[in-house]
C-alpha positions as CSV (number, residue, x, y, z in Angstrom):
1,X,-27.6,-27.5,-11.3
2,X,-27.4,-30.3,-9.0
3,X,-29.4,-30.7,-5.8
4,X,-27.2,-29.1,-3.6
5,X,-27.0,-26.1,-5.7
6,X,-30.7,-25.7,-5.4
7,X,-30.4,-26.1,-1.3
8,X,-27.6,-23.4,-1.2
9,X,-29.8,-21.4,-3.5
10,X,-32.9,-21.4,-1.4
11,X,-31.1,-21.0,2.1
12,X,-29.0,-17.6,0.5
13,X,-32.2,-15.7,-1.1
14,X,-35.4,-18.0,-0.4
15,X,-35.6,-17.7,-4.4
16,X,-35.7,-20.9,-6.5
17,X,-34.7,-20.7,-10.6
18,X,-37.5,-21.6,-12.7
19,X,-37.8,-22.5,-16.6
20,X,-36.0,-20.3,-18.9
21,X,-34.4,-18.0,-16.1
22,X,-37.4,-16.9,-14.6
23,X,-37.4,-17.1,-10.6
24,X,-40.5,-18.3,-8.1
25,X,-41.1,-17.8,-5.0
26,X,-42.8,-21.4,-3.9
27,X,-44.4,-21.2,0.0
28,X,-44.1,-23.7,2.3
29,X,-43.9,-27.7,1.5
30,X,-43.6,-26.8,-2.3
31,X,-39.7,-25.7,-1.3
32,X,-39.3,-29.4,-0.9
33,X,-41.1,-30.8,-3.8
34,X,-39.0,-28.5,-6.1
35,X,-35.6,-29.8,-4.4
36,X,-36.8,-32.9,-5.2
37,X,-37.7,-32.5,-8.9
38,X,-34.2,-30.7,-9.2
39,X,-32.3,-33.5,-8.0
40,X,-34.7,-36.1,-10.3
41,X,-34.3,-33.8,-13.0
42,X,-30.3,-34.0,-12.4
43,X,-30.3,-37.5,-12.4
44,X,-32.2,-38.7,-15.6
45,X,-30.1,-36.2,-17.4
46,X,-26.6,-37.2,-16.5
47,X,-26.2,-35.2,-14.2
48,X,-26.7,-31.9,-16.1
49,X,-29.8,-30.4,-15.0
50,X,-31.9,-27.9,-17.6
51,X,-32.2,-24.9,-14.9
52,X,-29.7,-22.2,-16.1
53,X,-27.9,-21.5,-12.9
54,X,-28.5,-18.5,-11.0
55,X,-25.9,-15.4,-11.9
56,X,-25.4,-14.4,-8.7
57,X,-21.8,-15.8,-6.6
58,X,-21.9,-19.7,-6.3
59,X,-20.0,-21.2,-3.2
60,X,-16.8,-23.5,-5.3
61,X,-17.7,-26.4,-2.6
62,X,-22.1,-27.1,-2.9
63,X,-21.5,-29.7,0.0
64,X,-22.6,-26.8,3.1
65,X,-23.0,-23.1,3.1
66,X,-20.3,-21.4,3.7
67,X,-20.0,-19.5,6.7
68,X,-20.3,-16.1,6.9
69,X,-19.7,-14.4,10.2
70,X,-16.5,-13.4,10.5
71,X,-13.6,-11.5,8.6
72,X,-10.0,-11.4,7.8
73,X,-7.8,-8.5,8.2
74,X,-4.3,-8.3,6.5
75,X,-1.0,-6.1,7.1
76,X,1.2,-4.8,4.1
77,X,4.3,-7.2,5.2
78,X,1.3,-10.4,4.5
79,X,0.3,-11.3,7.7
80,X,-3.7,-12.4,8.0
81,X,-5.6,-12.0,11.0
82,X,-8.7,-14.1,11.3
83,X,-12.0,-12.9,13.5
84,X,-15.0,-14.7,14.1
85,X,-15.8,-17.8,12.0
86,X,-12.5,-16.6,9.5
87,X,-10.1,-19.2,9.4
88,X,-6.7,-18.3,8.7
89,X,-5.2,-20.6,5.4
90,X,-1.8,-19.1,5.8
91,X,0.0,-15.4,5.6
92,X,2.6,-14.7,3.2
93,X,6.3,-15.7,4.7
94,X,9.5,-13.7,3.1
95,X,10.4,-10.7,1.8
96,X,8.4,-8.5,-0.8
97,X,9.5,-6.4,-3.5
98,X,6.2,-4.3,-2.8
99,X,4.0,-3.5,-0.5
100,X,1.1,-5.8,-0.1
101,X,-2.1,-3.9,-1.1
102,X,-5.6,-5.9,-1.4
103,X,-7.1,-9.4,-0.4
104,X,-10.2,-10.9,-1.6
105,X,-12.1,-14.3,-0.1
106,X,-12.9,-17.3,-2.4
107,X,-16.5,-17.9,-2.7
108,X,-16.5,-20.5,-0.3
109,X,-14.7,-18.7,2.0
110,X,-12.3,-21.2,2.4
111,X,-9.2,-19.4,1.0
112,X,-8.2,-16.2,-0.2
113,X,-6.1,-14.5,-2.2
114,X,-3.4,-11.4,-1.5
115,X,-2.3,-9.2,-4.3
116,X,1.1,-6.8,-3.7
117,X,1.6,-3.2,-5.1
118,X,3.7,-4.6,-8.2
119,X,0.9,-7.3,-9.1
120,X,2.2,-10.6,-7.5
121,X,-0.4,-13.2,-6.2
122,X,-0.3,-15.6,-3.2
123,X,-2.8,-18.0,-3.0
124,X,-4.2,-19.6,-0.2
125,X,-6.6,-22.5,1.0
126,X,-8.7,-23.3,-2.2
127,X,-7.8,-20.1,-4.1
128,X,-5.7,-21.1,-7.4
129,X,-3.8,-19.0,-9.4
130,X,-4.5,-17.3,-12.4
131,X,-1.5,-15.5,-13.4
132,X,-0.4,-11.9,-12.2
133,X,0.7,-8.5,-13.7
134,X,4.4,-9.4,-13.7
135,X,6.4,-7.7,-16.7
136,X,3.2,-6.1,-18.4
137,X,2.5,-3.9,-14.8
138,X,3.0,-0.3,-15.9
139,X,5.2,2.1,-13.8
140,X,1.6,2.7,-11.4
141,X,1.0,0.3,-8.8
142,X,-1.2,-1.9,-8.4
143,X,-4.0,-0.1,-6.0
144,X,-6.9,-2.7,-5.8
145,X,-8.3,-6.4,-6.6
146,X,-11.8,-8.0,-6.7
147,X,-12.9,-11.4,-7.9
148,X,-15.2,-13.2,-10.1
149,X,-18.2,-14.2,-9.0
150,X,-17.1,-18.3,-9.9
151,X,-13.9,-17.7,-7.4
152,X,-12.1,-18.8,-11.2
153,X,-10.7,-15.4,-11.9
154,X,-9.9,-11.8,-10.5
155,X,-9.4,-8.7,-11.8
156,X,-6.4,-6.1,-10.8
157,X,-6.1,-2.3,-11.2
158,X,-3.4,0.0,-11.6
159,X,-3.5,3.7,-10.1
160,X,-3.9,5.1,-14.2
161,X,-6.6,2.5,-14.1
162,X,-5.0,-0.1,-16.5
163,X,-7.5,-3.4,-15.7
164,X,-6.1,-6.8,-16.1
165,X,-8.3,-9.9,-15.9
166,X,-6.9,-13.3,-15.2
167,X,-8.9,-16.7,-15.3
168,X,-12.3,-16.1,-16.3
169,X,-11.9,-12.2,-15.4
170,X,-12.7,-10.5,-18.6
171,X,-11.3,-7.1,-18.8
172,X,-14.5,-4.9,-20.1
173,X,-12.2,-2.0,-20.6
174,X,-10.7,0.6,-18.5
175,X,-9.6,4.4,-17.9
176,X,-5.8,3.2,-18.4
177,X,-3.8,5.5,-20.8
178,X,-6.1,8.2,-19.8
179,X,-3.4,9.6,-16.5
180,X,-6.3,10.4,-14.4
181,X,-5.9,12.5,-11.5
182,X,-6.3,11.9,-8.8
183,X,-5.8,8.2,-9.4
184,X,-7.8,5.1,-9.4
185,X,-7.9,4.0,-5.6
186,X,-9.7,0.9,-6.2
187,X,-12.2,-1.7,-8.0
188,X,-15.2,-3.4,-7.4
189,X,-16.9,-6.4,-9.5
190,X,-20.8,-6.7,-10.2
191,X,-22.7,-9.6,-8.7
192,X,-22.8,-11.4,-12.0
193,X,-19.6,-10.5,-13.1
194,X,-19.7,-9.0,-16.3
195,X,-18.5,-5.9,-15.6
196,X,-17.0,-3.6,-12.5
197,X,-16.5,0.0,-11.1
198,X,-13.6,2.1,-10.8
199,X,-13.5,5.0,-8.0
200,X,-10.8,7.1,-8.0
201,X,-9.1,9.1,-4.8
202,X,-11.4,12.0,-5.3
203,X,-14.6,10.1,-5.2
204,X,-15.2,9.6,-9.0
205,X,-17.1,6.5,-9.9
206,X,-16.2,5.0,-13.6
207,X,-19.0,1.9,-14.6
208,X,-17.7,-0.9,-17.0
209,X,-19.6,-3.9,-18.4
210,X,-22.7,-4.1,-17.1
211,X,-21.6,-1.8,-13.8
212,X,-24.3,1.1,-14.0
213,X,-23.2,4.7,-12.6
214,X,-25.0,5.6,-9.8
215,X,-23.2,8.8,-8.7
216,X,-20.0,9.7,-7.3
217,X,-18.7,11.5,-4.0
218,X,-18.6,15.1,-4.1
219,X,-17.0,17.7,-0.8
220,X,-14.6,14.9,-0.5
221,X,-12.5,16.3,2.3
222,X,-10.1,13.4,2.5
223,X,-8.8,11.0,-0.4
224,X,-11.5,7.9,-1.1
225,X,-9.8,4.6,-0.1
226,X,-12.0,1.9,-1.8
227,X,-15.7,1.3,-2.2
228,X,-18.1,-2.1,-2.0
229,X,-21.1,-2.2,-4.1
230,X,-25.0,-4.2,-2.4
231,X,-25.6,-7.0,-3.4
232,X,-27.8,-6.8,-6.0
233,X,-25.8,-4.5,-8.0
234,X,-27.7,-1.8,-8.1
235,X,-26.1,1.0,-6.1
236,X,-22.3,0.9,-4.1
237,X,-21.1,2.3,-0.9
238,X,-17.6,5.0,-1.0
239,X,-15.8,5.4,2.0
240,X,-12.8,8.2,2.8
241,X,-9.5,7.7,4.7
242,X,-11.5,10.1,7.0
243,X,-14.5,7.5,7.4
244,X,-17.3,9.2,5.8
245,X,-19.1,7.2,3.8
246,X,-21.1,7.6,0.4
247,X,-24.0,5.6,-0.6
248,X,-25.3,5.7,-4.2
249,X,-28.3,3.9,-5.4
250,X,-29.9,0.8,-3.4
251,X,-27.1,1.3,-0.5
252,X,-28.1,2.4,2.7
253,X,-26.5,4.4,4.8
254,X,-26.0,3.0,8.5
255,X,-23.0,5.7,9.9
256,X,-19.7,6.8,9.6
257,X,-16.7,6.9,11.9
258,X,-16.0,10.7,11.3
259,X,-15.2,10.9,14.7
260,X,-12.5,8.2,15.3
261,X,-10.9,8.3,12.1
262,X,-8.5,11.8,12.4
263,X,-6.0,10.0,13.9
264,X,-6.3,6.6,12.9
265,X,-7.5,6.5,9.2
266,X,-9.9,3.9,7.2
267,X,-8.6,1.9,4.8
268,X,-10.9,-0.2,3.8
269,X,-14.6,-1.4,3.4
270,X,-16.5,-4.9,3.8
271,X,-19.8,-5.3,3.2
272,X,-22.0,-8.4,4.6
273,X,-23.8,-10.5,2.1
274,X,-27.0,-9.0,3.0
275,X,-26.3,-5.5,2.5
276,X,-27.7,-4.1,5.6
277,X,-24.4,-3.6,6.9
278,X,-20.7,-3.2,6.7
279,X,-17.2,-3.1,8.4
280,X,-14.8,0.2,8.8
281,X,-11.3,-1.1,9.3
282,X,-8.6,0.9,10.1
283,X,-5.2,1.7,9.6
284,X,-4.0,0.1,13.4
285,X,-6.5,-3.0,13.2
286,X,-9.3,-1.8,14.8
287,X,-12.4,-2.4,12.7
288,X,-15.9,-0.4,13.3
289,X,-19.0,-2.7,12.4
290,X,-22.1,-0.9,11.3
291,X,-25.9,-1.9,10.4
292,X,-26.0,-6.0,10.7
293,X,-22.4,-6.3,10.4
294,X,-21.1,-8.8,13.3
295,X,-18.9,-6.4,16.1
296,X,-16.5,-9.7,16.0
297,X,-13.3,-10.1,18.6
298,X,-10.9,-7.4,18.1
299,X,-6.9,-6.9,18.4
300,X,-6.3,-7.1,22.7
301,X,-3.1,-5.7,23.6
302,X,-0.6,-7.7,21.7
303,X,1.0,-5.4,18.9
304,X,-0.3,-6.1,15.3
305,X,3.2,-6.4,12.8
306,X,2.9,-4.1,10.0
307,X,0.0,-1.8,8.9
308,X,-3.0,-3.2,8.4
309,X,-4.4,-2.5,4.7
310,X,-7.1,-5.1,3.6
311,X,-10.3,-6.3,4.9
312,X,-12.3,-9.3,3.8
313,X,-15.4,-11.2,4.8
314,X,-16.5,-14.5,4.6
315,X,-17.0,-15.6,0.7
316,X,-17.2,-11.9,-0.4
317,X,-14.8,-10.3,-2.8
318,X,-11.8,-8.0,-0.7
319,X,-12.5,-4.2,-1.7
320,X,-10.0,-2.4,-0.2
321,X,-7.1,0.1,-0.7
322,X,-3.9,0.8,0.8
323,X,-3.6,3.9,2.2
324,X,0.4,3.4,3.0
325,X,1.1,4.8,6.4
326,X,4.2,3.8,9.0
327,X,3.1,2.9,12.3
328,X,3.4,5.3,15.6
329,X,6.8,4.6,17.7
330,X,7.0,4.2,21.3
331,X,9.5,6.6,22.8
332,X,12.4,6.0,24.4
333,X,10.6,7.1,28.1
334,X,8.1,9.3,28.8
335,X,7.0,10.9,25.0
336,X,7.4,14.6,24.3
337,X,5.0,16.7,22.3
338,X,4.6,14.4,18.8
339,X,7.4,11.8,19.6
340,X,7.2,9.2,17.4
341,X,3.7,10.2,16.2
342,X,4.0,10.3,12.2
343,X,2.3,13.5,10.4
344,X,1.8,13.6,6.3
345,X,4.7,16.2,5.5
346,X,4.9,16.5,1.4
347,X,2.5,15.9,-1.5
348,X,0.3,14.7,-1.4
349,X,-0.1,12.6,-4.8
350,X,-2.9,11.9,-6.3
351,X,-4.5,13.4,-2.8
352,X,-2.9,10.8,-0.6
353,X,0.5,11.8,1.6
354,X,3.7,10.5,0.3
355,X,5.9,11.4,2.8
356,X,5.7,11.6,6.5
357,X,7.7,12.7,9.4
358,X,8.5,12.6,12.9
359,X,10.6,13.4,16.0
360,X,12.2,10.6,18.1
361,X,14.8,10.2,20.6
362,X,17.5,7.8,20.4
363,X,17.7,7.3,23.9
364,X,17.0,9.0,27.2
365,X,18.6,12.3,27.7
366,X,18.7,13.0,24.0
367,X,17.8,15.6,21.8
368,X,15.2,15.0,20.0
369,X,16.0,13.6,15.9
370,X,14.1,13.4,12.8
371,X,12.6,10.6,10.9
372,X,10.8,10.6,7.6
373,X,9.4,7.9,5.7
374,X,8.6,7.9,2.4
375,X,5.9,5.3,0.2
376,X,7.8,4.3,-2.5
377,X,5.6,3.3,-4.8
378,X,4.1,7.3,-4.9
379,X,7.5,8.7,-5.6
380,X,10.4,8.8,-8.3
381,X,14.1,9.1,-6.5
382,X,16.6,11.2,-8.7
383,X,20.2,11.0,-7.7
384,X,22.1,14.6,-8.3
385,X,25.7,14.9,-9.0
386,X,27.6,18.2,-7.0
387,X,29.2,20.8,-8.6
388,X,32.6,19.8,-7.0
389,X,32.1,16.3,-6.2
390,X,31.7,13.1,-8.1
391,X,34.2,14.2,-11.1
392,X,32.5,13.8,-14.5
393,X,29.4,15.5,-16.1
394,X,26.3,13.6,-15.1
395,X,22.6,14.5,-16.1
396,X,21.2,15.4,-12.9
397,X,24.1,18.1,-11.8
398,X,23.8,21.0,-9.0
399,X,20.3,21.6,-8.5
400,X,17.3,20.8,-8.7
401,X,15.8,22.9,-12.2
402,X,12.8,25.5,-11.5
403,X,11.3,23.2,-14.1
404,X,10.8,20.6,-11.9
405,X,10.3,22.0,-8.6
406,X,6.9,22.0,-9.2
407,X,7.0,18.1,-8.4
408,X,9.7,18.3,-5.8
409,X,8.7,16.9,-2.5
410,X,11.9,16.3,-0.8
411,X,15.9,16.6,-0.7
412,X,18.5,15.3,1.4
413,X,22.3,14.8,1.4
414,X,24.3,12.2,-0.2
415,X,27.2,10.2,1.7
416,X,31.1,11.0,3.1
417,X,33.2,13.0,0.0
418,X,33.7,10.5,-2.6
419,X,37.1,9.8,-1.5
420,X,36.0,9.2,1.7
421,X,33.2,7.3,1.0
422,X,35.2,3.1,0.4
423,X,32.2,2.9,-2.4
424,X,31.3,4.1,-6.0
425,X,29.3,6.2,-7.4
426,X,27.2,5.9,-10.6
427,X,24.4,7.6,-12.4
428,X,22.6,7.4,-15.3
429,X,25.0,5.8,-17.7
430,X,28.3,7.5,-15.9
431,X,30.6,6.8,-13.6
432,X,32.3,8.7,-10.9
433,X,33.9,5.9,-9.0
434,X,33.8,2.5,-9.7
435,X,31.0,1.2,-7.8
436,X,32.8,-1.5,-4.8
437,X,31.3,-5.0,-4.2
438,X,30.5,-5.4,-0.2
439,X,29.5,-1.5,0.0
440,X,26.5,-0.2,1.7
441,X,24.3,1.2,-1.7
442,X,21.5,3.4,-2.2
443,X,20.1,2.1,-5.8
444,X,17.9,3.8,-7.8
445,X,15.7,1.5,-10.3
446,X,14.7,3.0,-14.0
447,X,10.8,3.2,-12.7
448,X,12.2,6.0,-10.3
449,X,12.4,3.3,-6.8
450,X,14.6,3.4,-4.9
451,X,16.3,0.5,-2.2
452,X,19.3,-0.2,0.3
453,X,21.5,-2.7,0.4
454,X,24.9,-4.3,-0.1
455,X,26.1,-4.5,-3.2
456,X,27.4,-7.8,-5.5
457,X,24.7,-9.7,-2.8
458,X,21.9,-7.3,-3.0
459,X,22.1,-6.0,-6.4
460,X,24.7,-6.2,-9.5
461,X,25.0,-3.7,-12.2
462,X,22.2,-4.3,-14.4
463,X,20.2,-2.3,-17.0
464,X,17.3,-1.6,-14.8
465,X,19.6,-0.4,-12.0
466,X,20.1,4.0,-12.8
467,X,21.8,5.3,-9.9
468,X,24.1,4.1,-6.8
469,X,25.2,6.0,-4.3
470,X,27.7,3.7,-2.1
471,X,28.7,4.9,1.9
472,X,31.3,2.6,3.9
473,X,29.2,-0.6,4.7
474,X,25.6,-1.6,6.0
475,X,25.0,0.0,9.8
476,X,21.9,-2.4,9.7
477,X,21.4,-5.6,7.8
478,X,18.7,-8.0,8.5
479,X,17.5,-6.3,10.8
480,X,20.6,-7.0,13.3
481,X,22.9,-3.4,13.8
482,X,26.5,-3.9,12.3
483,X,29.1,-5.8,14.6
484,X,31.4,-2.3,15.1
485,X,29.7,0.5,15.9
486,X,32.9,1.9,17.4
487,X,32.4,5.9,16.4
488,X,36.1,5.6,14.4
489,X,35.2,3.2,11.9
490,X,31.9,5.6,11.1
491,X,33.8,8.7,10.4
492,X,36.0,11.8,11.3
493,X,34.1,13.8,14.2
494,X,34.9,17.6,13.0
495,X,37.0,19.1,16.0
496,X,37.1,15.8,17.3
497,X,35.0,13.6,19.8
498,X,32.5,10.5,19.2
499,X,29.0,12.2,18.6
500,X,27.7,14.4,16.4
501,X,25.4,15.0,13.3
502,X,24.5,11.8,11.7
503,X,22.1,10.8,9.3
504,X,21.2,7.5,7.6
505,X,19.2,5.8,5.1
506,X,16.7,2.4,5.4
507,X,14.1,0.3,4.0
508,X,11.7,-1.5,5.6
509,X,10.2,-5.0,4.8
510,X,7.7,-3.3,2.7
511,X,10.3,-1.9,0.6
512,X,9.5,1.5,1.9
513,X,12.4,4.4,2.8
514,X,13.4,5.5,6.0
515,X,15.4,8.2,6.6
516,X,16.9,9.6,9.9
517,X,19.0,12.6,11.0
518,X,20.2,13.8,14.8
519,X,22.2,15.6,16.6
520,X,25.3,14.2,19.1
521,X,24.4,10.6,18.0
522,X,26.8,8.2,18.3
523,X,26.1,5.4,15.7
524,X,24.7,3.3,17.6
525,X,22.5,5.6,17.9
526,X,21.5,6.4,15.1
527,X,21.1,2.6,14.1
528,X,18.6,2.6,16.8
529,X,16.9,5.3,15.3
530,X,16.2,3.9,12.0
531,X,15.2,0.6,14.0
532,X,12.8,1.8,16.0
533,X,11.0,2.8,12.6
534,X,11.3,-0.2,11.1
535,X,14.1,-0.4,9.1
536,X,15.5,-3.7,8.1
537,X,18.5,-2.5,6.0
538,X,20.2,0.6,6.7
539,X,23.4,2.7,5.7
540,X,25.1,5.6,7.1
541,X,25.0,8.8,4.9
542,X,27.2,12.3,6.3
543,X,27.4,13.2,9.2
544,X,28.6,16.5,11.0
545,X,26.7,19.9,10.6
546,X,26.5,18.9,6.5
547,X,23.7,17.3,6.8
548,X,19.8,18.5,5.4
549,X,16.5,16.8,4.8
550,X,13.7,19.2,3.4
551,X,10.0,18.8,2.4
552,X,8.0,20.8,0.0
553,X,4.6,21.5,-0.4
554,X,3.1,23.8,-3.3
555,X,1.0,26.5,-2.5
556,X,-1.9,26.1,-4.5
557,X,-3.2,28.6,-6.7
558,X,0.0,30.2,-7.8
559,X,0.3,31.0,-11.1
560,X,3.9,29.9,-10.8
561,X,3.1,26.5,-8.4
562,X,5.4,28.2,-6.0
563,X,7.0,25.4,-3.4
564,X,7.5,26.0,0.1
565,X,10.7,23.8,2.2
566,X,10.5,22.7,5.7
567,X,13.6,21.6,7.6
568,X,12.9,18.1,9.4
569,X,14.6,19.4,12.3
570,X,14.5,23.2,13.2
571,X,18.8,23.3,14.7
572,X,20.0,22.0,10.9
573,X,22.5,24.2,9.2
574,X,20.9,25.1,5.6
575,X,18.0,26.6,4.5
576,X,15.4,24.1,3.0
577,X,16.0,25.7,-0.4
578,X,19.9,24.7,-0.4
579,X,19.6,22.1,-3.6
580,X,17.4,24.6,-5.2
581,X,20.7,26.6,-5.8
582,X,24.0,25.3,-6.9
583,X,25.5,22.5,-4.8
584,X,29.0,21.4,-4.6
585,X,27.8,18.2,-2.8
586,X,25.8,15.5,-4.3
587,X,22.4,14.7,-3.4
588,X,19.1,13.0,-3.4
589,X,15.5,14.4,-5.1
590,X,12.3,13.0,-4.2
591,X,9.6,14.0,-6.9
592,X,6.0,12.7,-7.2
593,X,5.3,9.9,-9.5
């Protein structure tokens, strides 16, 4: 231990390390004399002193202490937003396959790390890497991240609660292989590092290593989003999308944002390097400081990209979850009743909502369409063949099987009548048309994911491609609408005309799907629809009084799991059970992962 380590040592806990591990509490002028006899003791030696060095987290630069007032903040599409004495090292530039989920500080606090649902790492300042999930990630994503208490390794977790440990993060086991349910929501790492908790979305607390149990949340009347545990190890804080918050062991309690968080939920904890206090940040970037937590600057009227997700402070390890949410749309002009206000309409999985909706209009003057967006990574996307249309027999045909409607959370229809369509159509190791290069594609992946794009640029037939659904061309493509919208090259208007029914199909930059469905939209309107909610591909799917999205919820308690439909719009022509029955169109399933 060199000199400086001592100085750091005595400034963070007023503790020096004696002899064989044993600590002292030295008063007054003897602070100084054992500084010196550290250093002394360093320098006869070679510089390796004979004080075993304290367990607890070391800062990776011993030249200052690192600062410690002040957090960062971090969206799902990688931006990092710095408050108080945070300095920002960089946000992730580009597009993701997945959904940024966690960050966690360096011990220095000079750099941090970001970890996205399918387990890639981006370092920053004077993080390094240590490797990722990559091809060993199992068909859960990843929910959570924590570091070592060196700042040379970090740990990972999957929703099944599959652990992987990269630099000097030793994986003490986990609950992985075990399905639990509701899932793992998160991970936190003991101050010495030799071991960690697991909490899952219903408040359960698993301890690994040297983590001791404490307790877990019971009356959980919202799904857990991630937990921080005191310093010394000895107990952890819980805290629900809703913003109550559980304290176990040595944590104190110091409130909860019950109050404020209906509308705008928590997704994340931080807890200052005392203990004595912690931060609350939500979903839209506002963060809630409690105990001796800093109330640093906040968001002021300039709109925050993306979601916000993550929360970490200043040298402490990020112990957060996303809760995957789209963010509220302004309206058009003055908002009617729920306009552009998103509501959890399916699910939920593993107690979180997978699937939520809303009204918009278009323009002014409009009625009012539907939107619904959908969190990948929670969901599997099965591609059904009609009983009339794609020719061929296909393994997924007609409806969807009581069997599986237990699972079912949504349906909605395909694209134009194959012969219509100027693209393929494929599924599960058959073809129906020859898929078409340039053509606007819905592709389904083997995990059950599901993206647009353009086919031969976006995607080429590969074995971990199952299902494409091809419609004309991309309506929206880099975020920029196509450069016809002229209602003739969209499709034949039945009994004529330019507007009618229309619905579409878009991901956002998270990877996330979007889709939307009016009434007498033009298709420049609906372009602008699935703009407005963030879509940055897009394709057209039918249009006319064909058209059906439905949700499903099941009621609970029924021997039989019975599932109940909701239209997304109240004026759509079918019954929300049509693909429960046989269908001689083809069309899309949405079941929980």
């Amino acid at each position: 231990m060199t000199a400086a380590d001592v100085a750091w040592t005595a400034e963070r806990s007023g503790r020096l390390p004696g002899p064989a591990g044993r600590r002292y509490r030295p008063a007054g002028a003897s602070v100084l004399l054992w500084m010196l006899a550290a250093a002394l003791l360093a320098s006869c030696s070679g510089g390796h002193s004979k004080v075993r060095e304290p367990p607890a987290r070391r800062p990776t630069d011993t030249t200052a202490a690192p600062p410690r007032r002040g957090y960062w903040l971090m969206s799902d599409n990688g931006q990092i937003f710095p408050f108080g004495a945070a300095v920002g090292y960089g946000s992730h530039v580009g597009s993701l396959n997945r959904a940024l989920v966690c960050m966690s500080s360096t011990p220095s606090g000079r750099g941090y790390w970001l970890v996205a649902a399918d387990g890639g790492i981006f370092a920053f300042g004077d993080a390094h890497y240590y490797g990722s999930a990559g091809a060993a990630l199992p068909s859960r994503p990843i929910v959570g991240m924590t570091t070592t208490p060196t700042g040379r390794g970090y740990w990972l977790v999957t929703a099944n609660g599959t652990v992987f440990g990269f630099g000097d993060g030793h994986a003490y086991s986990s609950i992985g292989g075990r399905s639990p349910n509701p899932p793992v929501v998160g991970i936190a790492a003991t101050p010495r590092g030799r071991g960690y908790w697991l909490v899952g979305a219903d408040g359960g607390v698993s301890g690994f290593g040297d983590a001791r149990y404490y307790g877990s949340a019971r009356s959980v009347r919202a799904p857990i989003v991630g937990m921080a545990p005191s310093p010394s190890g000895n107990g952890y804080r819980v805290v629900a999308a809703d913003g109550r918050v559980f304290v176990f062991g040595d944590a104190r309690f110091y409130g909860s944002a019950l109050a404020s968080a209906a509308a705008r939920p928590i997704v994340a904890i931080g807890t200052t390097p005392t203990g004595n206090g912690y931060w609350l940040a939500r979903a839209d970037g506002s963060v809630l400081a409690f105990g001796d937590a800093p109330r640093e600057s906040a968001f002021k009227g300039s709109k925050r990209p993306g979601t916000i997700v993550g929360l970490a402070g200043l040298g402490e390890p990020g112990i957060c979850h996303v809760t995957a949410r789209p963010a509220d749309i302004a309206p058009p002009s003055q908002a009617i009743a729920g306009e552009g206000r998103w509501i959890a309409s399916a699910g939920p999985v593993g107690g979180e909502p997978a699937i939520y909706t809303t009204i918009l209009r278009a323009r002014a003057g409009l009625p009012t369409a539907g939107l619904a967006w959908i969190d990948t990574n929670r969901v599997v996307f099965r591609l059904y063949a009609g009983a009339r249309q794609p020719p061929g027999t296909f393994l997924y045909s007609g409806a969807v099987q009581p069997a599986l409607q237990p699972g079912l959370l949504a349906t909605f229809n395909g694209g134009f009548m194959v012969n219509a369509s100027e693209g393929g159509w494929f599924a599960y190791g058959q073809t129906g048309i020859p898929l078409r290069d340039d053509a606007a594609s819905l592709i389904i992946r083997g995990d059950g994911t599901a993206f647009v794009g353009e086919w031969g640029r976006d995607a080429t037939a590969s074995a971990h491609l199952v299902a494409v659904r091809q419609n004309l061309r991309l309506l929206v493509d880099g975020g920029n609408v196509a450069s016809d919208l002229s209602p003739q090259s969209w499709g034949a208007v039945f009994g004529g005309g330019t507007t009618t029914w229309r619905s579409g199909i878009g991901m956002d930059a998270k990877g996330h799907l979007i889709y939307a469905v009016g009434a007498s939209l033009l298709p420049a309107d609906l372009a602008h629809l699935l703009l407005a909610a963030g879509s940055v591909r897009a394709m057209q799917l039918d249009i006319n009084r064909v058209v059906s999205f439905s949700t499903f919820t099941r009621t609970i308690g029924s021997p039989s799991q019975t599932i109940v439909g909701t239209n997304l719009l109240p004026t759509m022509n079918f019954d929300p059970t049509r693909y429960l029955h046989p269908s001689g169109r083809d069309f899309i399933a949405v079941f929980a992962k």
